[in-house]
KEKOLBA-14627 format. One record per residue: x, y negated, z of N, C-alpha, C in turn. Coordinates in nm, 3 decimals. Last residue first. Layout:
# residues N
{fivex {X; Y; Z}; {X; Y; Z}; {X; Y; Z}}
...
END
This chain:
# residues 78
{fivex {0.019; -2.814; -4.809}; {0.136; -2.808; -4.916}; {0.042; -2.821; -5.070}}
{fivex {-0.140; -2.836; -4.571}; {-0.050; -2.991; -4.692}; {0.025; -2.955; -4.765}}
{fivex {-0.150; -2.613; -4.485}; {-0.246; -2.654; -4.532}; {-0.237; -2.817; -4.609}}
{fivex {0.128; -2.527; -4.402}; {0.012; -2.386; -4.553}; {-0.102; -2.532; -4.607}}
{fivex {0.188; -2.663; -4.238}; {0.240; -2.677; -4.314}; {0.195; -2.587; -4.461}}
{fivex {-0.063; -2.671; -4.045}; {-0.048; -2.760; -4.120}; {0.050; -2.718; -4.245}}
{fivex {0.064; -2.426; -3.953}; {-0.070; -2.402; -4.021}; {-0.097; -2.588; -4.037}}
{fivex {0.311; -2.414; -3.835}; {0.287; -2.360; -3.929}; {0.149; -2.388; -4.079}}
{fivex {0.227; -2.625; -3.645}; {0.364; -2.670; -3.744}; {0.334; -2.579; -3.830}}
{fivex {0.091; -2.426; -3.487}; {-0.004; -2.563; -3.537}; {0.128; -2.565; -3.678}}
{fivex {0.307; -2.232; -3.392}; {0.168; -2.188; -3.485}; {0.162; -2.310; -3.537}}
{fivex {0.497; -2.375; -3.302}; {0.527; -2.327; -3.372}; {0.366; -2.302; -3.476}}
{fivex {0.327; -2.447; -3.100}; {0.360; -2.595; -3.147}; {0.436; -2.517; -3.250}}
{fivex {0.254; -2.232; -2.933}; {0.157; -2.299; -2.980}; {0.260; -2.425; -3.103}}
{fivex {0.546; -2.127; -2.860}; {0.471; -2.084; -2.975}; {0.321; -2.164; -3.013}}
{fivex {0.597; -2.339; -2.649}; {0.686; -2.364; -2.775}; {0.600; -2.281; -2.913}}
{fivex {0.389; -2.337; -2.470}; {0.369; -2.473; -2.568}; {0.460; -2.425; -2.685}}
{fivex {0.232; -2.090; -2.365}; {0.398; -2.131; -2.422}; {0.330; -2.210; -2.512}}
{fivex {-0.029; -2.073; -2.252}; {0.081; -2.128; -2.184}; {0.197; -2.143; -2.235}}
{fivex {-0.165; -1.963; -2.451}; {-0.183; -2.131; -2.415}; {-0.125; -2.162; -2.308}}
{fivex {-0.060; -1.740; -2.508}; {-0.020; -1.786; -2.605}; {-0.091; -1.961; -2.581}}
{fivex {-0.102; -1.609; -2.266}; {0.032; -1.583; -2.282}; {0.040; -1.741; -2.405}}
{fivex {-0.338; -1.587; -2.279}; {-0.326; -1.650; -2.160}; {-0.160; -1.700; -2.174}}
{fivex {-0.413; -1.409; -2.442}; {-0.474; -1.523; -2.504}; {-0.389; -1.627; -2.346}}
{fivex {-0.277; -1.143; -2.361}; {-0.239; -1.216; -2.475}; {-0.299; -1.372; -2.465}}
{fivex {-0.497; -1.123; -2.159}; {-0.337; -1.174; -2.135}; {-0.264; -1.168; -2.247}}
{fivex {-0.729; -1.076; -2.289}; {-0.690; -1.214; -2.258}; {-0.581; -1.246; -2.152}}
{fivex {-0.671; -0.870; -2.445}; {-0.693; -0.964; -2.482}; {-0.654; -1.090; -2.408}}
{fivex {-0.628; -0.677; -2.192}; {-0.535; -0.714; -2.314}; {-0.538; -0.811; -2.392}}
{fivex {-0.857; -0.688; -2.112}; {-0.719; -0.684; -1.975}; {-0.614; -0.756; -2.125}}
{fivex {-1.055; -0.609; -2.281}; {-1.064; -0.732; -2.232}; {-0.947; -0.788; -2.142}}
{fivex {-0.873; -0.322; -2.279}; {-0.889; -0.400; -2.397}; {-0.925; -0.509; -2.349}}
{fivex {-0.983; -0.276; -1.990}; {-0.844; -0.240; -2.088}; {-0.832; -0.307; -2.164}}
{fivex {-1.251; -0.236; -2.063}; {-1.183; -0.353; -1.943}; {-1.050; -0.302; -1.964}}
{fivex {-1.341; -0.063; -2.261}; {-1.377; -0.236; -2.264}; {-1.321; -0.318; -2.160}}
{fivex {-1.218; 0.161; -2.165}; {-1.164; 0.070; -2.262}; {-1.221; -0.054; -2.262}}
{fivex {-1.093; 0.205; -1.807}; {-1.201; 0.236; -1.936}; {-1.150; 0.145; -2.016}}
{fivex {-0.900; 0.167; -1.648}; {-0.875; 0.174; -1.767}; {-0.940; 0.206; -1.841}}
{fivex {-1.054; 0.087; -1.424}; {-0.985; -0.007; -1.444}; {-0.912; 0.046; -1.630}}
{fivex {-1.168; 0.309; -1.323}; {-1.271; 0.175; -1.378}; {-1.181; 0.103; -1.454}}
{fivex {-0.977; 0.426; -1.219}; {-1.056; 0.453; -1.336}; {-1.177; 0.412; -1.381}}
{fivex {-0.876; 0.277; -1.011}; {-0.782; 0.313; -1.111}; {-0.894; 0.364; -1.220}}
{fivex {-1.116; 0.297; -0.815}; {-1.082; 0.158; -0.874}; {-0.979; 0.201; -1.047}}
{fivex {-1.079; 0.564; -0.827}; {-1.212; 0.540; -0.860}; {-1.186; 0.388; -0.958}}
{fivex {-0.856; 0.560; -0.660}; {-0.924; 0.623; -0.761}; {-0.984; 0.578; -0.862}}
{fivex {-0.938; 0.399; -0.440}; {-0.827; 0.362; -0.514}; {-0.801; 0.426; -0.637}}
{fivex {-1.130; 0.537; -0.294}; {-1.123; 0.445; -0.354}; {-1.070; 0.367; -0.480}}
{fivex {-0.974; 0.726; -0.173}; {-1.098; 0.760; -0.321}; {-1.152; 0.654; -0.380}}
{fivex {-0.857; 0.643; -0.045}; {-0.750; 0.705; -0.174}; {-0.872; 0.726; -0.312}}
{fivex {-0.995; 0.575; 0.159}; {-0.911; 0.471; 0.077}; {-0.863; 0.457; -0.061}}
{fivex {-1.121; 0.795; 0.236}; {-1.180; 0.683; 0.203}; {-1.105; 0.650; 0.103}}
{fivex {-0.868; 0.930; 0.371}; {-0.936; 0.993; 0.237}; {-1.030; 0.896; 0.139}}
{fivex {-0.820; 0.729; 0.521}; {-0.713; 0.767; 0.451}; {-0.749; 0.791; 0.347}}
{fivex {-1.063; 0.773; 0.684}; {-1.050; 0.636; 0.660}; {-0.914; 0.699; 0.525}}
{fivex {-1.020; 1.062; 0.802}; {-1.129; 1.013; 0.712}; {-1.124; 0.883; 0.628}}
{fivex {-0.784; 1.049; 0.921}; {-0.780; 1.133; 0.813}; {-0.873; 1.056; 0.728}}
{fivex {-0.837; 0.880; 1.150}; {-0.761; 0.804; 1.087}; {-0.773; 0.898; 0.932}}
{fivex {-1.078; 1.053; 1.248}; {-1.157; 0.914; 1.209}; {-0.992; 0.852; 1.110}}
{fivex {-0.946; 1.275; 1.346}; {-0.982; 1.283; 1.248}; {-1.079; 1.106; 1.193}}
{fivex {-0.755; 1.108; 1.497}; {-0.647; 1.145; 1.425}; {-0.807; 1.197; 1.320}}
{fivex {-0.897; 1.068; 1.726}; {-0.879; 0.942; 1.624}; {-0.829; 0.948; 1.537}}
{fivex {-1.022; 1.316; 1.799}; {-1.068; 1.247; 1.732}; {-1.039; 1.105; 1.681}}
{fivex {-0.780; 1.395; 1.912}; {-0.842; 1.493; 1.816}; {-0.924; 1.376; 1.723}}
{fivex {-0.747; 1.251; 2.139}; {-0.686; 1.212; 2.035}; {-0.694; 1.296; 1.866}}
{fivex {-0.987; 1.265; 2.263}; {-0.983; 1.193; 2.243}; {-0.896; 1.157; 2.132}}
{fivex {-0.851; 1.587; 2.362}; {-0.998; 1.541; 2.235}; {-1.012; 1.418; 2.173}}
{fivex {-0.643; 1.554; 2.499}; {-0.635; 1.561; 2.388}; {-0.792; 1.589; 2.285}}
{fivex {-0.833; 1.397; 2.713}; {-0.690; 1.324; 2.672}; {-0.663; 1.412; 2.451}}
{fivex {-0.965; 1.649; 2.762}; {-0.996; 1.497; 2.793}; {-0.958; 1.447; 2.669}}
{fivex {-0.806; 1.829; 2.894}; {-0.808; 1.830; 2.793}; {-0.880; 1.746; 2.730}}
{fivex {-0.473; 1.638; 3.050}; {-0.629; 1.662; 3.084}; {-0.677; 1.744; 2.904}}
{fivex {-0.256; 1.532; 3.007}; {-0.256; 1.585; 3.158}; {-0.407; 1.667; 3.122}}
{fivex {-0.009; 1.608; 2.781}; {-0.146; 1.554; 2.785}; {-0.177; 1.613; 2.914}}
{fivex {0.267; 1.450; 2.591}; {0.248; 1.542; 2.714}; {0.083; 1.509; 2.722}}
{fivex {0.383; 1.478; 2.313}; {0.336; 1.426; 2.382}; {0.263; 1.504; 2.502}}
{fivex {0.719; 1.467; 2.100}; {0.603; 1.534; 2.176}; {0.513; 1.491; 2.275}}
{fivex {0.824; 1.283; 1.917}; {0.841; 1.291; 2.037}; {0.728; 1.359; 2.056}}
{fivex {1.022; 1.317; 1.597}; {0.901; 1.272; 1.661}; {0.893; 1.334; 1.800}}
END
């Protein structure tokens, strides 16, 4: 990384302060992202996460839907 020359002390306040507005936004983000991560595995939204990517899994493969039905006629005409 390249060192930066600063003519004024001006110059380096200015950059004092974008470097602490970029820290703050960073820290923001992460606490965010936190926070999101532990909303996200409480159990009723874990479990609703699970459910209905199972239920999403099993009305998009026609082959296991058309296995189930074939099944459950075949219990129920025998």
């Amino acid at each position: 990384m390249e060192r930066k020359k600063y003519s004024s002390y001006d110059e380096i306040n200015r950059e004092l302060e974008i470097l602490k507005v970029q820290k703050e936004l960073d820290y923001r983000r992460l606490v965010y992202a936190v926070e999101k991560t532990r909303d996200d595995l409480t159990p009723g939204v874990f479990t609703s996460g699970v459910v209905r990517s199972i239920g999403s899994f099993f009305t998009k493969s026609g082959t296991i839907q058309n296995l189930l039905i074939g099944f459950i006629f075949n219990r129920l005409f025998k």
